[in-house]
PDB file of the backbone (N, CA, C, O) and the ligand in Angstrom, with CONECT records:
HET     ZN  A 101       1
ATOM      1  N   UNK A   1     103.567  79.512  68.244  1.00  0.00           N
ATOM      2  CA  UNK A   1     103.980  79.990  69.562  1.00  0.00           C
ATOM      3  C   UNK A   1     104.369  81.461  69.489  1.00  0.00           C
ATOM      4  O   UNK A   1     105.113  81.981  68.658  1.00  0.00           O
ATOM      5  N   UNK A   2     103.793  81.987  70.415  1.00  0.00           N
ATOM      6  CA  UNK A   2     104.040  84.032  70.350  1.00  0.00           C
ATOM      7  C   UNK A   2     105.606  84.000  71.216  1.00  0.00           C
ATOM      8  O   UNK A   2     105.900  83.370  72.232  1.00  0.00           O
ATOM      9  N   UNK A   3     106.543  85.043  70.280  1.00  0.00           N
ATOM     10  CA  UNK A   3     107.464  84.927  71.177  1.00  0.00           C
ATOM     11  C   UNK A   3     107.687  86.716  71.534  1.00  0.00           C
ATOM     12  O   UNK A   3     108.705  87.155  72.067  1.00  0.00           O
ATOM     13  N   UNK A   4     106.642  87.472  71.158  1.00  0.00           N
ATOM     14  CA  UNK A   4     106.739  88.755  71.667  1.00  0.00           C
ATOM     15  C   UNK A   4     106.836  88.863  73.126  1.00  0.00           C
ATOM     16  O   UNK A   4     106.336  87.915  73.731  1.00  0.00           O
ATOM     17  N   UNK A   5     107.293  89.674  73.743  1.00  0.00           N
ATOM     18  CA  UNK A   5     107.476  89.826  75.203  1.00  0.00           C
ATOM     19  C   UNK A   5     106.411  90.657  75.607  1.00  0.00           C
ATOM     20  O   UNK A   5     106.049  91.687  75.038  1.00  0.00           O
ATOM     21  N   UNK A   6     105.845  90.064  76.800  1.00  0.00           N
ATOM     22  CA  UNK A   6     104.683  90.981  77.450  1.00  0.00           C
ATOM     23  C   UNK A   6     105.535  92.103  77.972  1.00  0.00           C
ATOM     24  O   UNK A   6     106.725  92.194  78.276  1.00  0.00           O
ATOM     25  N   UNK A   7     104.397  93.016  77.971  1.00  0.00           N
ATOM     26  CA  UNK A   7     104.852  94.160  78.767  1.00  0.00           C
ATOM     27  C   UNK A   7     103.639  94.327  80.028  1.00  0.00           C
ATOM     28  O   UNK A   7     102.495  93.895  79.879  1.00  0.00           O
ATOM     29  N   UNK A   8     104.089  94.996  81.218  1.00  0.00           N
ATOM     30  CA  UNK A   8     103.462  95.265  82.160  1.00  0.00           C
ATOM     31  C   UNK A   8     103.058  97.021  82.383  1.00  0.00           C
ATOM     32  O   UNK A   8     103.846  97.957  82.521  1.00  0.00           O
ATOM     33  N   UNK A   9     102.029  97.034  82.366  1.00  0.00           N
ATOM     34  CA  UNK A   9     101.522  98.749  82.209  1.00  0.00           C
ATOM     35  C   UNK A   9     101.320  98.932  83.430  1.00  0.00           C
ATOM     36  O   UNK A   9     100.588  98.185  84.079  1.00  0.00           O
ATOM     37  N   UNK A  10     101.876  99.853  83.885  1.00  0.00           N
ATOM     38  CA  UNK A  10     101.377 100.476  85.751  1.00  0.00           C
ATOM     39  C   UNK A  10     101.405 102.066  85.548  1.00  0.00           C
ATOM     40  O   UNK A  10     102.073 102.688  84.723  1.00  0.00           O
ATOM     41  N   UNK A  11     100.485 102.586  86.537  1.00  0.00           N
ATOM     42  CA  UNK A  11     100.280 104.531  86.369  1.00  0.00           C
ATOM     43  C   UNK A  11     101.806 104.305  87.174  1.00  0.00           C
ATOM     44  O   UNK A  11     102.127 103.300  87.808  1.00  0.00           O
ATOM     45  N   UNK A  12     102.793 105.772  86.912  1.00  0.00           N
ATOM     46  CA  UNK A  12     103.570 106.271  87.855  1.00  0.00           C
ATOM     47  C   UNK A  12     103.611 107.756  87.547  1.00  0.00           C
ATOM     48  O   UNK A  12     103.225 108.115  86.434  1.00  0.00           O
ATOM     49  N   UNK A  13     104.113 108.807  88.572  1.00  0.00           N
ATOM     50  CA  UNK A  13     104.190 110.047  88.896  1.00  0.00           C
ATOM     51  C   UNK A  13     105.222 110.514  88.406  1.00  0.00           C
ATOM     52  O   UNK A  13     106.279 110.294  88.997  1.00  0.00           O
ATOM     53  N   UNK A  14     105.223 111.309  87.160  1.00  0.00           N
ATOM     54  CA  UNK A  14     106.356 112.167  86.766  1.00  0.00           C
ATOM     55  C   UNK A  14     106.973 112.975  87.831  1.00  0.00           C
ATOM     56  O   UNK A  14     106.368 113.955  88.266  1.00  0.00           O
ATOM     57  N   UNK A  15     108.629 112.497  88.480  1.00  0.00           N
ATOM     58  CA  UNK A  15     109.357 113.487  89.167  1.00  0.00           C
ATOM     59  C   UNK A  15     109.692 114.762  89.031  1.00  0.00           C
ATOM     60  O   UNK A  15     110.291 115.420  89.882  1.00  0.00           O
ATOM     61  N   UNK A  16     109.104 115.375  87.348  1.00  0.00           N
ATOM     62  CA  UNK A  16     109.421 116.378  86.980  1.00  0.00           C
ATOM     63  C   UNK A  16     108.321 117.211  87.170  1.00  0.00           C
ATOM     64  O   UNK A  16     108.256 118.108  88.010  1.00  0.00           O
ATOM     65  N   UNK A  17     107.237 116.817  86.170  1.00  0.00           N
ATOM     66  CA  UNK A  17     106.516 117.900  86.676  1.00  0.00           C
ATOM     67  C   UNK A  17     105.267 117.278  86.850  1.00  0.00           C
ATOM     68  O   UNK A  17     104.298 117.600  86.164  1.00  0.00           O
ATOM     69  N   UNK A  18     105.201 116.047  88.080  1.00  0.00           N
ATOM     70  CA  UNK A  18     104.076 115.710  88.619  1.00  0.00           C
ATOM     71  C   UNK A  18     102.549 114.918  87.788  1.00  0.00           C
ATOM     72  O   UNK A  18     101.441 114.594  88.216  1.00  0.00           O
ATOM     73  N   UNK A  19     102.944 114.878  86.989  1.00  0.00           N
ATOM     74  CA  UNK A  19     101.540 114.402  85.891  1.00  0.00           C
ATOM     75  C   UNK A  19     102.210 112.741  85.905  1.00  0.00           C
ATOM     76  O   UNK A  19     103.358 112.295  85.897  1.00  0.00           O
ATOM     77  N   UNK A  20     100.526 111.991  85.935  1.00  0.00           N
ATOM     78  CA  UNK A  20     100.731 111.362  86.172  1.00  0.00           C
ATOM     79  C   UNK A  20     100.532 110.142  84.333  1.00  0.00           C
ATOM     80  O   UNK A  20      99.875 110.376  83.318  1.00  0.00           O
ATOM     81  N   UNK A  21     101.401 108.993  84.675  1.00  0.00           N
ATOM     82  CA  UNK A  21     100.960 108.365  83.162  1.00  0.00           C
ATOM     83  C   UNK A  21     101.632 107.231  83.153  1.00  0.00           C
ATOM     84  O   UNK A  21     102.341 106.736  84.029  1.00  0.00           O
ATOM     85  N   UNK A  22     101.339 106.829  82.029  1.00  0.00           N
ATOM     86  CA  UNK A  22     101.074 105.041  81.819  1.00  0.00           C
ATOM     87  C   UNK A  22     102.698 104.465  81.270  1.00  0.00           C
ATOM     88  O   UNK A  22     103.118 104.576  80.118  1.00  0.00           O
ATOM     89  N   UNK A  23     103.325 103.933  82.262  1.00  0.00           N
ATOM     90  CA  UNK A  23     104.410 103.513  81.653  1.00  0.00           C
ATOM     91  C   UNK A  23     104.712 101.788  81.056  1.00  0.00           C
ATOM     92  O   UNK A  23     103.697 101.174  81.383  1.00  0.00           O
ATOM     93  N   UNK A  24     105.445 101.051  80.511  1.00  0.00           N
ATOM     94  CA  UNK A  24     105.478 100.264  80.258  1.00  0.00           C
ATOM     95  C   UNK A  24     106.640  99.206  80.062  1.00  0.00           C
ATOM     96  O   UNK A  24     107.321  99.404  79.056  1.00  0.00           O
ATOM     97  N   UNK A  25     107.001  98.074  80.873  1.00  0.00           N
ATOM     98  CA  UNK A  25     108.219  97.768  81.147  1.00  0.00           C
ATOM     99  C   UNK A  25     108.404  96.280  80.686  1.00  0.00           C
ATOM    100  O   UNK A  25     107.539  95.580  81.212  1.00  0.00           O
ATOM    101  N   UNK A  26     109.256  95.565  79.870  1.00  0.00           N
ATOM    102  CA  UNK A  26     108.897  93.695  79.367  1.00  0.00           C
ATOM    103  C   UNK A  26     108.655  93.574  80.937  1.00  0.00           C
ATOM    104  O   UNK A  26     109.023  94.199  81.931  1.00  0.00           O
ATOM    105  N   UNK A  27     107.928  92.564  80.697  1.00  0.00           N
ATOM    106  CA  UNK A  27     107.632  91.448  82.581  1.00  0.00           C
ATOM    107  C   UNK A  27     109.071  90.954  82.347  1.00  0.00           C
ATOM    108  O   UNK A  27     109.201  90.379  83.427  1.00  0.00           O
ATOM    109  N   UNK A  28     110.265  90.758  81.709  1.00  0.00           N
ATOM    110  CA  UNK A  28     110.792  89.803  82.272  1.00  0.00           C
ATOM    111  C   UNK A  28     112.047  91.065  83.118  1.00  0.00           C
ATOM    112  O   UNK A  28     112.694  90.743  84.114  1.00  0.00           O
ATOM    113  N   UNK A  29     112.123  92.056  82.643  1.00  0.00           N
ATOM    114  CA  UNK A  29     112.398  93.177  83.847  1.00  0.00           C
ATOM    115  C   UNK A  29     112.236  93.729  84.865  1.00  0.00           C
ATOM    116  O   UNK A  29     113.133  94.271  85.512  1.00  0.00           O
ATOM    117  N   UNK A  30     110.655  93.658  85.272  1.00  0.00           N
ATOM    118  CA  UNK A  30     110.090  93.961  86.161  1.00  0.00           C
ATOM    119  C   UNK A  30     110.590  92.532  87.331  1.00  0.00           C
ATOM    120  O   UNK A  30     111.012  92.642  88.482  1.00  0.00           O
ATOM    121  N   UNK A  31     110.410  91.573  86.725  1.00  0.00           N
ATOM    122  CA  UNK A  31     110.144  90.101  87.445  1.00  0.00           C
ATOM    123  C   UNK A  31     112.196  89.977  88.268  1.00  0.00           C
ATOM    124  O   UNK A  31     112.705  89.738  89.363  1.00  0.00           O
ATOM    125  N   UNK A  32     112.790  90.418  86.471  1.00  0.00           N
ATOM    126  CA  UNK A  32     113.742  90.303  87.253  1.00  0.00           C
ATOM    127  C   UNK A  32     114.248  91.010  89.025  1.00  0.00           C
ATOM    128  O   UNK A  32     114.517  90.406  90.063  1.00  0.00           O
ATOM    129  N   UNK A  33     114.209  92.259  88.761  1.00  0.00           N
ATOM    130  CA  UNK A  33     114.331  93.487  89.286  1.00  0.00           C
ATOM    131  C   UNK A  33     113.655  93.334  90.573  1.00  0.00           C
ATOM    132  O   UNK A  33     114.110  93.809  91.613  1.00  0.00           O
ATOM    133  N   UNK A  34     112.257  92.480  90.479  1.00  0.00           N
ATOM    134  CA  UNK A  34     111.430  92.026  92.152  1.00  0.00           C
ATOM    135  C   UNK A  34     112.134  90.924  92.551  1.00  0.00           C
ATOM    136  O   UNK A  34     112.794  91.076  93.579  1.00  0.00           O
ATOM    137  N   UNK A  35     112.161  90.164  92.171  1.00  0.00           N
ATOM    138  CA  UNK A  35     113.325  88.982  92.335  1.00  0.00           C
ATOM    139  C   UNK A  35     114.441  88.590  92.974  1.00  0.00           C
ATOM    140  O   UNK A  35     114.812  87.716  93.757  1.00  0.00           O
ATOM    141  N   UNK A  36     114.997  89.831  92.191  1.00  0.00           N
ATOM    142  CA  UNK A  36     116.943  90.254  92.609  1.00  0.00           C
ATOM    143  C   UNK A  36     116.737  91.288  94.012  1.00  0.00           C
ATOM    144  O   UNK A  36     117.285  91.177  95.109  1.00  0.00           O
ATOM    145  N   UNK A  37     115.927  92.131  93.631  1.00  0.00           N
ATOM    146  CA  UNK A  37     116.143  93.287  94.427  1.00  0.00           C
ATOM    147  C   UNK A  37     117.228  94.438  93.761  1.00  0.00           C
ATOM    148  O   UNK A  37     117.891  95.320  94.308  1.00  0.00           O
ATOM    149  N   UNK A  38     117.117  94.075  92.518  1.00  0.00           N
ATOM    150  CA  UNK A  38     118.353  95.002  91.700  1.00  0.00           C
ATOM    151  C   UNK A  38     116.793  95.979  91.188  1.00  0.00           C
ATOM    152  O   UNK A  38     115.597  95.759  90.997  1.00  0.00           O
ATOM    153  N   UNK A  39     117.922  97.317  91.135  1.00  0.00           N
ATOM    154  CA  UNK A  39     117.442  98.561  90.858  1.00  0.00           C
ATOM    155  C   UNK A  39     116.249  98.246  89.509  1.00  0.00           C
ATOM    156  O   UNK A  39     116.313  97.391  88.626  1.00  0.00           O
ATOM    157  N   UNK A  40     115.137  99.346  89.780  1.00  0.00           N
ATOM    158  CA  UNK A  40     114.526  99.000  88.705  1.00  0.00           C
ATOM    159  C   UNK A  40     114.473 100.918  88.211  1.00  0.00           C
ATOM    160  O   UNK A  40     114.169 101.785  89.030  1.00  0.00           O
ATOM    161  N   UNK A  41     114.767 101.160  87.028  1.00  0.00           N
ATOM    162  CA  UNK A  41     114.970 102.494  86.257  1.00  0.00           C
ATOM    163  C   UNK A  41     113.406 102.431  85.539  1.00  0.00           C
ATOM    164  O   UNK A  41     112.846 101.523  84.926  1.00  0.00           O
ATOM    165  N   UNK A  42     112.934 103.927  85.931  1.00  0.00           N
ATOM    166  CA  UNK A  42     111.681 103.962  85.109  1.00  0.00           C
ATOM    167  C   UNK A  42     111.781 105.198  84.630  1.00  0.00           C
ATOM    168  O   UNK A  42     112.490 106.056  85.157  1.00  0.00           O
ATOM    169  N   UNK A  43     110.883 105.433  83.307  1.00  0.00           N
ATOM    170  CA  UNK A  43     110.837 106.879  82.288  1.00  0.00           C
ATOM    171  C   UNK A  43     109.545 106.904  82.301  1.00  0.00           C
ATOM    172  O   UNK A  43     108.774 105.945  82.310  1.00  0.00           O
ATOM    173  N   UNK A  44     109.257 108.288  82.304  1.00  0.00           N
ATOM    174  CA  UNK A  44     107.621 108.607  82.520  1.00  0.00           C
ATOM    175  C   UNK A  44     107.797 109.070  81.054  1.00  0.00           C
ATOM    176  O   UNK A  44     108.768 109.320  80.340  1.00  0.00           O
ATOM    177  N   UNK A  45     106.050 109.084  80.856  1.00  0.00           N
ATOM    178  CA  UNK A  45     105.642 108.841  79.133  1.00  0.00           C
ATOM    179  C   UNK A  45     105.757 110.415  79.136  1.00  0.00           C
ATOM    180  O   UNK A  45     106.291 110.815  78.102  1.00  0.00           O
ATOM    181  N   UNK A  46     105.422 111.368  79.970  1.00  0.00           N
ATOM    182  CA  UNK A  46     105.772 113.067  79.682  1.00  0.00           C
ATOM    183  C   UNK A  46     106.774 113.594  79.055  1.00  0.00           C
ATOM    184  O   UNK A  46     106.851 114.216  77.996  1.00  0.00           O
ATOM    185  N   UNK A  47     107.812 113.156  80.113  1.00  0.00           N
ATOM    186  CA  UNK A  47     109.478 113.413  79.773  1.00  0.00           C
ATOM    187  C   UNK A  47     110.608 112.615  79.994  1.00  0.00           C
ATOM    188  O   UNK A  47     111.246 112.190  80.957  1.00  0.00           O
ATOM    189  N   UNK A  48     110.648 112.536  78.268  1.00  0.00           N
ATOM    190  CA  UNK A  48     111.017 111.215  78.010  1.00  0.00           C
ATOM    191  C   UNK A  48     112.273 111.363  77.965  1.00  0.00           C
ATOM    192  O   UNK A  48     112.752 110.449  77.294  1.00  0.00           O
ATOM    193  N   UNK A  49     113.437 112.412  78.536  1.00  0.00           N
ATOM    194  CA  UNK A  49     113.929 112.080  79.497  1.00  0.00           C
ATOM    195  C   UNK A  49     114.429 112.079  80.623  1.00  0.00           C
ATOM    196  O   UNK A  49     115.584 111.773  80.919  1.00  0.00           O
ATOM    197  N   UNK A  50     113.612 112.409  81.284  1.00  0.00           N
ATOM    198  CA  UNK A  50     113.538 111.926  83.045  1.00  0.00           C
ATOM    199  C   UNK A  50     113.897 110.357  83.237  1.00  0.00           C
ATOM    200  O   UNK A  50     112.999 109.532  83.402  1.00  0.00           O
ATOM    201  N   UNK A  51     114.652 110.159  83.219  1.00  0.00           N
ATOM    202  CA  UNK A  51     114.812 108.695  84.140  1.00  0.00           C
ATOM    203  C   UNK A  51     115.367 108.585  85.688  1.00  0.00           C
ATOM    204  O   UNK A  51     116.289 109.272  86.128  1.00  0.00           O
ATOM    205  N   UNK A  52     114.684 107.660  86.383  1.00  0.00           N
ATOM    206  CA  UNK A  52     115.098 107.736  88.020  1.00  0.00           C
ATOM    207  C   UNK A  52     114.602 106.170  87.867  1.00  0.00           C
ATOM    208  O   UNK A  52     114.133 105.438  86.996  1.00  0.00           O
ATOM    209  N   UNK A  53     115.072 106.098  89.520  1.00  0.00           N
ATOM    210  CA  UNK A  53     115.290 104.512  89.810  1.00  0.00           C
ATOM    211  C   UNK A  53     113.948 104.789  91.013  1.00  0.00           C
ATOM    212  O   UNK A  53     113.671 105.809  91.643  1.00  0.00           O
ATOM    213  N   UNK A  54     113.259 103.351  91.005  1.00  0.00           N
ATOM    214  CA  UNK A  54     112.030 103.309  91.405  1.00  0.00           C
ATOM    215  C   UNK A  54     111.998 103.096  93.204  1.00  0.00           C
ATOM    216  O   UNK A  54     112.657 102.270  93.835  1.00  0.00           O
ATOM    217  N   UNK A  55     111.210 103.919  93.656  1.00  0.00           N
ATOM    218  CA  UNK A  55     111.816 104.074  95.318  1.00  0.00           C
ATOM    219  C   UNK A  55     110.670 102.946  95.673  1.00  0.00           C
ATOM    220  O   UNK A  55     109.712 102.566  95.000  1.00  0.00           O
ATOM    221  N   UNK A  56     111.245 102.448  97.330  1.00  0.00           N
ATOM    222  CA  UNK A  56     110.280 101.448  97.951  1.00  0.00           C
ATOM    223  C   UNK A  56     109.071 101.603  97.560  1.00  0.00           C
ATOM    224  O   UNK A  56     108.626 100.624  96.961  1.00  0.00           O
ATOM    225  N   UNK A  57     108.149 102.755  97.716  1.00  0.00           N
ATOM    226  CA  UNK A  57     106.816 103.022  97.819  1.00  0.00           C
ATOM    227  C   UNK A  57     106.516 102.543  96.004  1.00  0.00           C
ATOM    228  O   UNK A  57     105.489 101.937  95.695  1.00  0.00           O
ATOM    229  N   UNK A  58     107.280 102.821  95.255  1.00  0.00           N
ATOM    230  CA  UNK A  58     106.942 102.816  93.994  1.00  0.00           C
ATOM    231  C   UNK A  58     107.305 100.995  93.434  1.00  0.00           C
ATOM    232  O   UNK A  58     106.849 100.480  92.413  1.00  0.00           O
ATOM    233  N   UNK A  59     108.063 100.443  94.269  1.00  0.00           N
ATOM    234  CA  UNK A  59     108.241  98.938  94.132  1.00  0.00           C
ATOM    235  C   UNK A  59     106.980  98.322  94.464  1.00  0.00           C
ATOM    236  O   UNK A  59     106.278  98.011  93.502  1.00  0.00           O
ATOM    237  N   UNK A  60     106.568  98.093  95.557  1.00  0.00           N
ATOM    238  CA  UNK A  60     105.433  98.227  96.428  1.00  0.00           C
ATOM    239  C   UNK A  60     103.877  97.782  94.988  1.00  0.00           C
ATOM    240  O   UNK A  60     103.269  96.793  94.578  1.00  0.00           O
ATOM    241  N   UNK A  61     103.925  99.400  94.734  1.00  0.00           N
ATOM    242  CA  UNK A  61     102.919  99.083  94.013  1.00  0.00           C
ATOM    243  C   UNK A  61     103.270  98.617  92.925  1.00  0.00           C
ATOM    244  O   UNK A  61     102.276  98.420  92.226  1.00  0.00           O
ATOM    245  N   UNK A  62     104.654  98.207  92.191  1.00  0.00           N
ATOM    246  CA  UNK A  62     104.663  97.882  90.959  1.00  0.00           C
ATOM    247  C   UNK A  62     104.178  96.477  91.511  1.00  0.00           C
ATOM    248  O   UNK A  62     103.284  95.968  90.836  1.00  0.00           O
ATOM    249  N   UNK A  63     104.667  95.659  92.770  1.00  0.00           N
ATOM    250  CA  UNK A  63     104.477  94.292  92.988  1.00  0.00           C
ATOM    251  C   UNK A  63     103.228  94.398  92.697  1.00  0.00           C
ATOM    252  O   UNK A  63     102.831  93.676  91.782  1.00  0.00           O
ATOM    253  N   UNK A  64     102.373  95.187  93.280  1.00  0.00           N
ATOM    254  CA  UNK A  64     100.524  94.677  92.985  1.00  0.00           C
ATOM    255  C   UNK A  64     100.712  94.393  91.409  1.00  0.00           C
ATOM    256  O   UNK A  64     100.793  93.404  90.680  1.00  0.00           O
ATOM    257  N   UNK A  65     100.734  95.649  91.290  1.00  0.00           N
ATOM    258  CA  UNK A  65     100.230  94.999  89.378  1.00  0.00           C
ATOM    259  C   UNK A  65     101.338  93.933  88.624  1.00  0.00           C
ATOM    260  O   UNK A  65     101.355  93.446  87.493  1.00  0.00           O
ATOM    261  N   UNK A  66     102.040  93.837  89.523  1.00  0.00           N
ATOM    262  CA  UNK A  66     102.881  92.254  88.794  1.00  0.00           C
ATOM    263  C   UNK A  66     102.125  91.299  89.064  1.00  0.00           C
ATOM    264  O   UNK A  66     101.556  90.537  88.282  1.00  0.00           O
ATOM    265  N   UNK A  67     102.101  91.332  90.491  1.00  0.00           N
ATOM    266  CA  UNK A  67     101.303  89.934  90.968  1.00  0.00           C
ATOM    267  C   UNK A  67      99.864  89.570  90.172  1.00  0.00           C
ATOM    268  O   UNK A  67      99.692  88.504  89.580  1.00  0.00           O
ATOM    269  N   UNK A  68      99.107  90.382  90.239  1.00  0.00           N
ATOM    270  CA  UNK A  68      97.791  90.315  89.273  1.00  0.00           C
ATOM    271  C   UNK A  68      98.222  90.363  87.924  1.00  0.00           C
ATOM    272  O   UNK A  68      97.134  90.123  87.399  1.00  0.00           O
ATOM    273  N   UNK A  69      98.917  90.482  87.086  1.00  0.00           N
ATOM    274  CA  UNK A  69      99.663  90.429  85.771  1.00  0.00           C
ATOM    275  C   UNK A  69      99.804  88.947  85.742  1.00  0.00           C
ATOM    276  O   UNK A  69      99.108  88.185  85.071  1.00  0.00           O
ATOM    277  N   UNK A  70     100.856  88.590  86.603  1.00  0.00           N
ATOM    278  CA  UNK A  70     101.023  87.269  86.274  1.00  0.00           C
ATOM    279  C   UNK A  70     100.416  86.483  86.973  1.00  0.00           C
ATOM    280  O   UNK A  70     100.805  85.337  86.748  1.00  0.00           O
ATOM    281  N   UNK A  71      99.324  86.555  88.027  1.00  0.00           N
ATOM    282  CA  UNK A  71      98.285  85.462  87.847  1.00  0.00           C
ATOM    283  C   UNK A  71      96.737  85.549  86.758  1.00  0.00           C
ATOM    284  O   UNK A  71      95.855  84.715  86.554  1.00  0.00           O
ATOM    285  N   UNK A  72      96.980  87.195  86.148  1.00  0.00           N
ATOM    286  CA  UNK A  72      95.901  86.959  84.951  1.00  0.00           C
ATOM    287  C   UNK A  72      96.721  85.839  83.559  1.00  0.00           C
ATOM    288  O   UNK A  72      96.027  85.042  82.928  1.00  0.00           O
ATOM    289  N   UNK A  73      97.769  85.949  83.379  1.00  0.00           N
ATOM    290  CA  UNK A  73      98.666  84.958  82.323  1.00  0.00           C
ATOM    291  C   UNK A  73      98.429  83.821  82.989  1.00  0.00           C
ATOM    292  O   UNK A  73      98.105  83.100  82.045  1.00  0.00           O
ATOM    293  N   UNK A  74      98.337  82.930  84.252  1.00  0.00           N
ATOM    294  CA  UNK A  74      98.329  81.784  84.611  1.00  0.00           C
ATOM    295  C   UNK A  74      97.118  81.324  84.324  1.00  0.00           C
ATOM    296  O   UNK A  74      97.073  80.244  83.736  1.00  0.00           O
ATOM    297  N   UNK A  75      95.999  81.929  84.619  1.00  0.00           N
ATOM    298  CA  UNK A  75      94.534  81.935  84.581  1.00  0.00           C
ATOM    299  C   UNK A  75      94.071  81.652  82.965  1.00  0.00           C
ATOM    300  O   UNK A  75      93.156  80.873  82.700  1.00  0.00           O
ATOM    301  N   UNK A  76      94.833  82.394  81.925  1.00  0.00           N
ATOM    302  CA  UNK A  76      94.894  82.554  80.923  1.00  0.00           C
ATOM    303  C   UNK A  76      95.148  81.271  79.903  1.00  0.00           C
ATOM    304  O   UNK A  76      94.468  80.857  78.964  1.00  0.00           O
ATOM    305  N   UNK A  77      96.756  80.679  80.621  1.00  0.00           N
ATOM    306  CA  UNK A  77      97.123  79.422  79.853  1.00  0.00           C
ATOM    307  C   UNK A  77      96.518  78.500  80.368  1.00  0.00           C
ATOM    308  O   UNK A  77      96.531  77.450  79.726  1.00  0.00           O
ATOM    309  N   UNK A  78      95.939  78.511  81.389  1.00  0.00           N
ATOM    310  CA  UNK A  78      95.007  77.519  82.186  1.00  0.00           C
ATOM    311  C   UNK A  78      94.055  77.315  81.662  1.00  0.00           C
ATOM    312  O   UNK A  78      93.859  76.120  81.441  1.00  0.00           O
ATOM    313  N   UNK A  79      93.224  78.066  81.296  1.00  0.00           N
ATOM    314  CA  UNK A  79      92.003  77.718  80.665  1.00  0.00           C
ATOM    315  C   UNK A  79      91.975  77.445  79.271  1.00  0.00           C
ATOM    316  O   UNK A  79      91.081  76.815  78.706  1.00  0.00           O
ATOM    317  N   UNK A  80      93.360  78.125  78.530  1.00  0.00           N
ATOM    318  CA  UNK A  80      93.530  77.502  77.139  1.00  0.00           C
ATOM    319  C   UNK A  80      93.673  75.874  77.238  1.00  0.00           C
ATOM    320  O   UNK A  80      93.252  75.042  76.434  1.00  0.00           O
ATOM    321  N   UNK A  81      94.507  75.628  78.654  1.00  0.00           N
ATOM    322  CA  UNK A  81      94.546  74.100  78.369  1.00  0.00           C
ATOM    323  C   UNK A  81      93.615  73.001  78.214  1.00  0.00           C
ATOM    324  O   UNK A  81      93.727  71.864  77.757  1.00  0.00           O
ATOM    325  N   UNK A  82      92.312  73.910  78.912  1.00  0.00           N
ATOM    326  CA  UNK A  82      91.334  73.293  79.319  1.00  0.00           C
ATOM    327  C   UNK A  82      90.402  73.056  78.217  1.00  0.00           C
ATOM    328  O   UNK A  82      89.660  72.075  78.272  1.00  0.00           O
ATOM    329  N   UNK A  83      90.372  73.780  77.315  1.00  0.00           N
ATOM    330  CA  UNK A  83      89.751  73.695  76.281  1.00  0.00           C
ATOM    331  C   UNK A  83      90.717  73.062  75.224  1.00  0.00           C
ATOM    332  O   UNK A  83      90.328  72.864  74.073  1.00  0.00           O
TER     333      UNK A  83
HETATM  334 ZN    ZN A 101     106.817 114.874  83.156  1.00  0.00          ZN2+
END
């Protein structure tokens, strides 16, 4: 049994100086954070350290790539079962 924690990769926009890049957060943070509605803190891979808290528009799209995240993992153990 894998007990490493997934991580969820989404593009976001450096507040500093605009470049854009690949950040990476465990799902069980992200999940929490959509969930609760508690703050979610993100660091862009540029400047590492810039940290800010993620505004509506930037929740928004983290939900897309959660939602498709965790129905590619459902899809995933699903078909392991199947076989
Ligand atoms: Zn930057």
């Amino acid at each position: 049994m894998r007990t490493e924690t997934p991580f969820l990769r989404f593009p976001t926009v450096c507040p500093r100086c605009s470049k854009e890049s690949l950040i990476a957060l465990p799902l069980s943070v992200v999940t929490g954070a959509l969930t609760t509605g508690s703050k979610l803190r993100l660091r862009s891979g540029c400047c590492f350290e810039v940290v800010w808290y993620a505004s509506e528009v930037e929740r928004e799209q983290l939900r897309e790539y959660w939602l498709s995240f965790t129905m590619d993992e459902e899809q995933g153990s699903r078909a392991e079962g199947v076989t």
